[in-house]
BALOBA-1460 file (C-alpha; in Angstrom, 3 decimals):
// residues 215
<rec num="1" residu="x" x="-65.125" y="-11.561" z="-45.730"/>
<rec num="2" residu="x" x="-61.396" y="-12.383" z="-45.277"/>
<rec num="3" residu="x" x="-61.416" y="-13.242" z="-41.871"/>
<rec num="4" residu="x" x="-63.818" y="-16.432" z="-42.936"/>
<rec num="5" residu="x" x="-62.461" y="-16.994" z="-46.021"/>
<rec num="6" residu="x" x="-59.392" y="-15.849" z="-48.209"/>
<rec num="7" residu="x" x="-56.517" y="-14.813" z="-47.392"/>
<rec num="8" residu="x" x="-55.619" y="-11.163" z="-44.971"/>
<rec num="9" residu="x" x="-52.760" y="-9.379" z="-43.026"/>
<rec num="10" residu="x" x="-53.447" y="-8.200" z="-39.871"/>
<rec num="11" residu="x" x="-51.717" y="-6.245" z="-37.301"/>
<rec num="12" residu="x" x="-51.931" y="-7.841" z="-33.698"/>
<rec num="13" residu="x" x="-53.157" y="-6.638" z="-30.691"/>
<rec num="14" residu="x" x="-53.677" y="-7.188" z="-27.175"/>
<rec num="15" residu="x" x="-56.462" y="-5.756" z="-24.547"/>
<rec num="16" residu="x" x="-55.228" y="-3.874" z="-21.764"/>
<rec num="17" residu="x" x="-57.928" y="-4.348" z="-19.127"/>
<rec num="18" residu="x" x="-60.323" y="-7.157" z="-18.283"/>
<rec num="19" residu="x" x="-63.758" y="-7.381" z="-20.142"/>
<rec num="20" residu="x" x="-66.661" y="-8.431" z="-18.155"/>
<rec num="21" residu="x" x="-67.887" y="-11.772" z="-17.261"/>
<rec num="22" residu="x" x="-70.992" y="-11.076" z="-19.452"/>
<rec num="23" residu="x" x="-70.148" y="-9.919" z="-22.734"/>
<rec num="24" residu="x" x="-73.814" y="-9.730" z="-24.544"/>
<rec num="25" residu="x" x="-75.383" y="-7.425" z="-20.895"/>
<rec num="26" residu="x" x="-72.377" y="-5.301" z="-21.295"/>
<rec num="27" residu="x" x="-71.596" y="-5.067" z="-24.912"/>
<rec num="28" residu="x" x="-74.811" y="-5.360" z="-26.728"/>
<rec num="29" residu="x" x="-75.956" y="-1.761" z="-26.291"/>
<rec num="30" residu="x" x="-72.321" y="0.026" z="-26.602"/>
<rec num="31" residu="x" x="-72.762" y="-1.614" z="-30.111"/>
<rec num="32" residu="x" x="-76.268" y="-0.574" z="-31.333"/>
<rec num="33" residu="x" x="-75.239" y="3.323" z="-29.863"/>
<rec num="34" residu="x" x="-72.191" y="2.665" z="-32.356"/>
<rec num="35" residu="x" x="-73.510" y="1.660" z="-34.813"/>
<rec num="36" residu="x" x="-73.021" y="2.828" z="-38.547"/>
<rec num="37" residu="x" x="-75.374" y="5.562" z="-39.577"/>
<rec num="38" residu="x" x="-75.208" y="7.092" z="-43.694"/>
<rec num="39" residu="x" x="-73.675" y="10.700" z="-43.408"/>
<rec num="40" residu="x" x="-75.847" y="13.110" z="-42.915"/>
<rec num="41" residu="x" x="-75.227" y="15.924" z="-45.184"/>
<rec num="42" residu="x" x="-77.712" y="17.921" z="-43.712"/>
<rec num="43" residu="x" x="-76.065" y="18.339" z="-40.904"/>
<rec num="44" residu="x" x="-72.899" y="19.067" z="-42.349"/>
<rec num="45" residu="x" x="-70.886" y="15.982" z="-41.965"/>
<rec num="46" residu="x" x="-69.043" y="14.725" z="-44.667"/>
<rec num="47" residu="x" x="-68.352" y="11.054" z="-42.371"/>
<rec num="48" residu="x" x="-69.566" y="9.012" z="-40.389"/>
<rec num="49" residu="x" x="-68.051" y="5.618" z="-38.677"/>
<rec num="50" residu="x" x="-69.108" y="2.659" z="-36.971"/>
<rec num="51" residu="x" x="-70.308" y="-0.767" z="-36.374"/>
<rec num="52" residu="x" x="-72.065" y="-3.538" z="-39.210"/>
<rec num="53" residu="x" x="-72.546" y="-6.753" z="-38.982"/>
<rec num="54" residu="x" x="-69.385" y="-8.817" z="-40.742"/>
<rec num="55" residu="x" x="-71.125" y="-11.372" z="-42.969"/>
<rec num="56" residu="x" x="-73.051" y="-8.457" z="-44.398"/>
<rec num="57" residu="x" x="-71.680" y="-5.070" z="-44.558"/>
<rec num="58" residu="x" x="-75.000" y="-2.990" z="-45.466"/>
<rec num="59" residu="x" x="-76.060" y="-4.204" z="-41.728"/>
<rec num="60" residu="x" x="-75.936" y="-1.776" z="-39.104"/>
<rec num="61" residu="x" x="-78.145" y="-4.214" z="-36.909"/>
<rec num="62" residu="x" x="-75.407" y="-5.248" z="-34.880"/>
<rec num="63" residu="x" x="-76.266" y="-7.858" z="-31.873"/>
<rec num="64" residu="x" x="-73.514" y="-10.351" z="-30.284"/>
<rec num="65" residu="x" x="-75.701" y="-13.246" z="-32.096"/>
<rec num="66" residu="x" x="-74.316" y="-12.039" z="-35.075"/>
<rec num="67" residu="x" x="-70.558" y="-11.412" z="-33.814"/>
<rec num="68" residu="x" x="-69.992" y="-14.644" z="-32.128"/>
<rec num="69" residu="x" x="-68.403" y="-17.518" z="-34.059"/>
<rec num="70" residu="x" x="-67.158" y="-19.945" z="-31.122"/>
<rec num="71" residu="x" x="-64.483" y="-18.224" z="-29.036"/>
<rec num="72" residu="x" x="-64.226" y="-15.444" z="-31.402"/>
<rec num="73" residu="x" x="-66.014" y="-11.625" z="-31.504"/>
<rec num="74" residu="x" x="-65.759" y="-10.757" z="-35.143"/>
<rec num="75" residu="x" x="-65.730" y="-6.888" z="-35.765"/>
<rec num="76" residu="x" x="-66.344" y="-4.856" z="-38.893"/>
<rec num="77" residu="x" x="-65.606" y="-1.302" z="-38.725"/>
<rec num="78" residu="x" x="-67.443" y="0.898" z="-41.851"/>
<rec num="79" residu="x" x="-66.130" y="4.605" z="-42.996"/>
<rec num="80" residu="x" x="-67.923" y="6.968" z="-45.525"/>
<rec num="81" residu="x" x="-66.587" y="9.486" z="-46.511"/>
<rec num="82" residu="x" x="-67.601" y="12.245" z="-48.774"/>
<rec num="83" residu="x" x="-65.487" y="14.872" z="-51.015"/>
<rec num="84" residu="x" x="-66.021" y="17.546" z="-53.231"/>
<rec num="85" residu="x" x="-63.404" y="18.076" z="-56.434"/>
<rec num="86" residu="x" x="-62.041" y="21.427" z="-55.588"/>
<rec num="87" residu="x" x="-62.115" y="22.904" z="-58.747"/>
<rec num="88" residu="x" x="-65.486" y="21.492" z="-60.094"/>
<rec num="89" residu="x" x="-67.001" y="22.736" z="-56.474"/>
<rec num="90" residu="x" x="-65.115" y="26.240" z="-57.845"/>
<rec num="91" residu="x" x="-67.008" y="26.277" z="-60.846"/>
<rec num="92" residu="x" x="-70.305" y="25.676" z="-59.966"/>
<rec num="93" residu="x" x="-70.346" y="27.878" z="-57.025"/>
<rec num="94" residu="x" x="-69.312" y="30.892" z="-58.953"/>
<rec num="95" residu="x" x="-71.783" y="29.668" z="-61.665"/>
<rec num="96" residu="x" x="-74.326" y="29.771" z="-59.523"/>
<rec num="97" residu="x" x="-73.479" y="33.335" z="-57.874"/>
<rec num="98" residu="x" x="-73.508" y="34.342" z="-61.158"/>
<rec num="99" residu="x" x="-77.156" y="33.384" z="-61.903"/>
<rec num="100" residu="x" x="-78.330" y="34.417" z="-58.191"/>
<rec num="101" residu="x" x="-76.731" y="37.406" z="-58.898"/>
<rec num="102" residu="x" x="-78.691" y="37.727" z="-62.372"/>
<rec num="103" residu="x" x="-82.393" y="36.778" z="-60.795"/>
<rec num="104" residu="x" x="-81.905" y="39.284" z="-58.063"/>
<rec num="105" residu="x" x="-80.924" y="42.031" z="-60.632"/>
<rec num="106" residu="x" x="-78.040" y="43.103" z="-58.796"/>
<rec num="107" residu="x" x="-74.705" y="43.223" z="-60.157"/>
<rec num="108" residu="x" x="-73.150" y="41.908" z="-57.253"/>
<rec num="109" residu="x" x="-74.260" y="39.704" z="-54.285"/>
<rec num="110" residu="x" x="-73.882" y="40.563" z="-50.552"/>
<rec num="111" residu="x" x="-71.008" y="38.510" z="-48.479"/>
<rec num="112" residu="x" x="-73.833" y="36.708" z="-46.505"/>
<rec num="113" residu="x" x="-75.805" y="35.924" z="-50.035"/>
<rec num="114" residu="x" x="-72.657" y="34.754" z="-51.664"/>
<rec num="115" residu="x" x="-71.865" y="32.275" z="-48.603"/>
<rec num="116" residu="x" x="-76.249" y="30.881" z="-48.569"/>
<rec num="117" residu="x" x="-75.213" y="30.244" z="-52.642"/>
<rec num="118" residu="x" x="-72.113" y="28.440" z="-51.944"/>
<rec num="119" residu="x" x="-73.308" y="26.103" z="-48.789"/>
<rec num="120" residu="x" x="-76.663" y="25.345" z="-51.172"/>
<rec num="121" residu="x" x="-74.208" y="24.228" z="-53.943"/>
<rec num="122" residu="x" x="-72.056" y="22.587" z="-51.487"/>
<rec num="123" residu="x" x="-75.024" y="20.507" z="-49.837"/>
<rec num="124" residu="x" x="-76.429" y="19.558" z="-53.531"/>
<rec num="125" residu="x" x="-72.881" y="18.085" z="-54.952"/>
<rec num="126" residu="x" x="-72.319" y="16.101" z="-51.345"/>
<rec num="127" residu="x" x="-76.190" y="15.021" z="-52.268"/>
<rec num="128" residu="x" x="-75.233" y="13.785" z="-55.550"/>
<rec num="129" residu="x" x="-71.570" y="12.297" z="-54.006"/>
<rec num="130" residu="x" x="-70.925" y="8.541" z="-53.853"/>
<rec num="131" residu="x" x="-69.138" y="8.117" z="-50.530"/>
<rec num="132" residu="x" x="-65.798" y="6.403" z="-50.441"/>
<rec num="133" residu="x" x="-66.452" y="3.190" z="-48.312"/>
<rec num="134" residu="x" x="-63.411" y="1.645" z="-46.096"/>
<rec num="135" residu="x" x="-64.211" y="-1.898" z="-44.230"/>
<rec num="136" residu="x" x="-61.950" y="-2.616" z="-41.352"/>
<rec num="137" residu="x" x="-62.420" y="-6.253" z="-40.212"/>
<rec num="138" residu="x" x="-61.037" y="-7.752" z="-36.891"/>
<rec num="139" residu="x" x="-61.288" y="-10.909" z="-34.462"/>
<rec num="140" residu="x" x="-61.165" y="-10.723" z="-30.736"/>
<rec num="141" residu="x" x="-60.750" y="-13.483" z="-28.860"/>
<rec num="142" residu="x" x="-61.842" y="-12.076" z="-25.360"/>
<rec num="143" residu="x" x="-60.696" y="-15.491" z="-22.896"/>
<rec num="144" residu="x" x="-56.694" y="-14.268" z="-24.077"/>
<rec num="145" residu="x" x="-57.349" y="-11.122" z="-24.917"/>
<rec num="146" residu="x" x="-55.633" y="-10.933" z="-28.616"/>
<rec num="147" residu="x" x="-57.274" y="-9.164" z="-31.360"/>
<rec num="148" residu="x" x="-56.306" y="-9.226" z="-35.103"/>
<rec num="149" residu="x" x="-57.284" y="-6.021" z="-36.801"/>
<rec num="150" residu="x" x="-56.851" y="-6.214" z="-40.939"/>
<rec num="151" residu="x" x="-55.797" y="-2.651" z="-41.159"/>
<rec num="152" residu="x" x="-52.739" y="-2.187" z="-43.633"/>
<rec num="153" residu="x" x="-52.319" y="1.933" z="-42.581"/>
<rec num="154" residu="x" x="-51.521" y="3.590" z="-39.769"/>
<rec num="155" residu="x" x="-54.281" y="5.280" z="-39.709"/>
<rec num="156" residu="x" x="-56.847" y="2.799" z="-40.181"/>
<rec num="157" residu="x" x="-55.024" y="0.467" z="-37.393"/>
<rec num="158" residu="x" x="-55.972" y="4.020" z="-35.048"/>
<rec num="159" residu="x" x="-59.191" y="4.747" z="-36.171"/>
<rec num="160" residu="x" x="-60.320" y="1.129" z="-34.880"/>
<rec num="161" residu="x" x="-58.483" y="1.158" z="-31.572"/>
<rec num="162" residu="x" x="-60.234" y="4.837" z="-31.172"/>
<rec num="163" residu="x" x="-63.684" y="3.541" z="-31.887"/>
<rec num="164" residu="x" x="-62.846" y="-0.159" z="-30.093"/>
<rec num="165" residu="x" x="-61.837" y="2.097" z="-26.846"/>
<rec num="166" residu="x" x="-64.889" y="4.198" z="-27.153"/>
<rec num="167" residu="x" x="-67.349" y="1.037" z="-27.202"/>
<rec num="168" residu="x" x="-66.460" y="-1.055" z="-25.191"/>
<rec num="169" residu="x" x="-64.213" y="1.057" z="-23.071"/>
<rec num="170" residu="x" x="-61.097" y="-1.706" z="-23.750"/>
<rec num="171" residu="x" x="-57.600" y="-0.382" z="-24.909"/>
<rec num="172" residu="x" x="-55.848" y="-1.927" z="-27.455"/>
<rec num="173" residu="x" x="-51.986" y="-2.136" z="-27.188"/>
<rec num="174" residu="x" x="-50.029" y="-3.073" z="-30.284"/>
<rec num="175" residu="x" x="-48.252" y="-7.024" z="-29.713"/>
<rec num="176" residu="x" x="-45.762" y="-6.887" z="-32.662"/>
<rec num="177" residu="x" x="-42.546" y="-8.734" z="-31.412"/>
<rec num="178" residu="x" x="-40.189" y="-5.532" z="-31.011"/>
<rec num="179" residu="x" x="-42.778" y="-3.805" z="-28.554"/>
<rec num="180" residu="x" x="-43.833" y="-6.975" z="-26.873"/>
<rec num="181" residu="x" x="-39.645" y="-6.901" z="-26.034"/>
<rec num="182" residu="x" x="-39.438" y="-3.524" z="-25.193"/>
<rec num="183" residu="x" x="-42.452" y="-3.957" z="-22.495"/>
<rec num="184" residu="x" x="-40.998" y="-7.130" z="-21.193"/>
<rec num="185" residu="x" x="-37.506" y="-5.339" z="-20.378"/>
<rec num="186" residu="x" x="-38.648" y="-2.277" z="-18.786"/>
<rec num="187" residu="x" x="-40.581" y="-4.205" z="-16.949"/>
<rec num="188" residu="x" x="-37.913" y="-6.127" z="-15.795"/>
<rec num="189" residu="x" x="-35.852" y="-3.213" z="-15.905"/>
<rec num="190" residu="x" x="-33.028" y="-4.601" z="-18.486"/>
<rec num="191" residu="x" x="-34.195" y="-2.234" z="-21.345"/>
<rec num="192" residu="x" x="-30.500" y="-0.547" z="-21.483"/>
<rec num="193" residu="x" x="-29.631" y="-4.516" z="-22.225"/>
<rec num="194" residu="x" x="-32.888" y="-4.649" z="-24.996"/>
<rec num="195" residu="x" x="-30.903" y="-1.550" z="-26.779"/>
<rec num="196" residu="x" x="-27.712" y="-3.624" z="-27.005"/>
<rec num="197" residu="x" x="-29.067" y="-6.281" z="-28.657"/>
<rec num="198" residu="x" x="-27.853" y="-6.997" z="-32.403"/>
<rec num="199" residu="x" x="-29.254" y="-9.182" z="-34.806"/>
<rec num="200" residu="x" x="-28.193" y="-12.324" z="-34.915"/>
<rec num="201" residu="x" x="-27.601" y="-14.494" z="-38.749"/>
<rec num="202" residu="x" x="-29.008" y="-17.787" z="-38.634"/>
<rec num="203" residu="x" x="-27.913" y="-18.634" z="-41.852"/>
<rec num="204" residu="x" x="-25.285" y="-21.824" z="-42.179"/>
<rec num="205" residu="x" x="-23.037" y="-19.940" z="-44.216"/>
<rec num="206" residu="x" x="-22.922" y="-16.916" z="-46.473"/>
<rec num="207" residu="x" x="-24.805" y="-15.983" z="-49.404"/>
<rec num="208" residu="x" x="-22.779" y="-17.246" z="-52.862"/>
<rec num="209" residu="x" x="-21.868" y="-14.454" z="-54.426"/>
<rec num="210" residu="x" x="-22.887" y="-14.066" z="-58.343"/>
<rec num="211" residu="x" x="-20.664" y="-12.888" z="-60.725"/>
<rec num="212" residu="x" x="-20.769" y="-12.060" z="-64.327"/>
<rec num="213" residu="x" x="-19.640" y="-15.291" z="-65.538"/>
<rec num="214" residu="x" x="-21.885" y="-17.131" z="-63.852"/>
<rec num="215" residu="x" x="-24.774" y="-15.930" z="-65.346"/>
């Protein structure tokens, strides 16, 4: 996994709220009711989220034993999802209506037959369907209360701080620089001062400008 070995981008975070003095009484639970779980098509989902162990991602056995690595909580977040091509779904529904249609002798099906057809062909292509995995990876140091989450989209980086609220019962609040600013100053009450700010060139002196003739 990256966050061992290789190389990662992150997005930082910090808990709002303090965790409690025992972790493993208060967290171990939360984590095994979270836990990962295959889609069940059955039931008509078509995903499923939740918690595996890091080192090994087809581990839903998640205990703190197997999250812990010195100061750190290491979190992997897993999401299947399943989809159906649109027009191959098409085709084989009104393929099979067709042959319903033919056993039954009828030259058209009822609206409730038609619908049983196309949920049974539904249920057998999400059967045969290869889920789309996505891994989100994060460390938590609990004793500051920063947490690195390797998600590069927007939606990812909210799909984590969803499920991380929902588990442990923790917000996350973004730390990039610009909103770490804009909480300091309204705090302080100088944000009207934050919105005046411009940026300020550190360079020594200004970029040579090429021209034709130098090239």
């Amino acid at each position: 996994m990256p966050l061992i070995q290789g190389s990662i981008s992150f997005r930082l975070f910090r808990v709002e709220g303090e965790p409690p003095a025992s972790l493993r009484r208060a967290f171990e639970g939360a984590l095994r009711r979270h836990a990962f779980r295959p889609v069940a098509v059955e039931k008509g989902e078509t995903r499923s989220i939740g918690w595996v162990n890091p080192r090994q991602v087809l581990d839903a056995d998640v205990t703190m034993d197997s999250l812990q690595v010195g100061p750190w909580i290491l979190l992997a977040q897993r999401q299947d999802r399943l989809a159906l091509n649109a027009r191959l779904f098409r085709a084989q529904r009104d393929l099979a209506i067709s042959e319903a249609a033919a056993k039954a002798k009828k030259t058209r099906l009822s609206k409730n037959e038609r619908k049983a057809v196309e949920e049974q062909v539904r249920l057998n292509m999400l059967r045969r369907q290869t889920p789309s995995t996505q891994i989100i990876e994060a460390a938590w140091r609990p004793e500051d209360g920063c947490v690195y989450v390797a998600a590069s989209s927007d939606a990812a980086a909210l799909a984590f701080t969803e499920m991380f609220a929902v588990t442990f019962g923790l917000s996350l609040i973004p730390a990039a620089a610009a909103v770490r600013a804009s909480r300091w100053a309204e705090r302080h009450g100088v944000s009207d001062l934050l919105a005046e700010l411009t940026p300020t060139v550190f360079a020594a002196r200004p970029p040579k400008q090429i021209r034709d003739h130098d090239t």
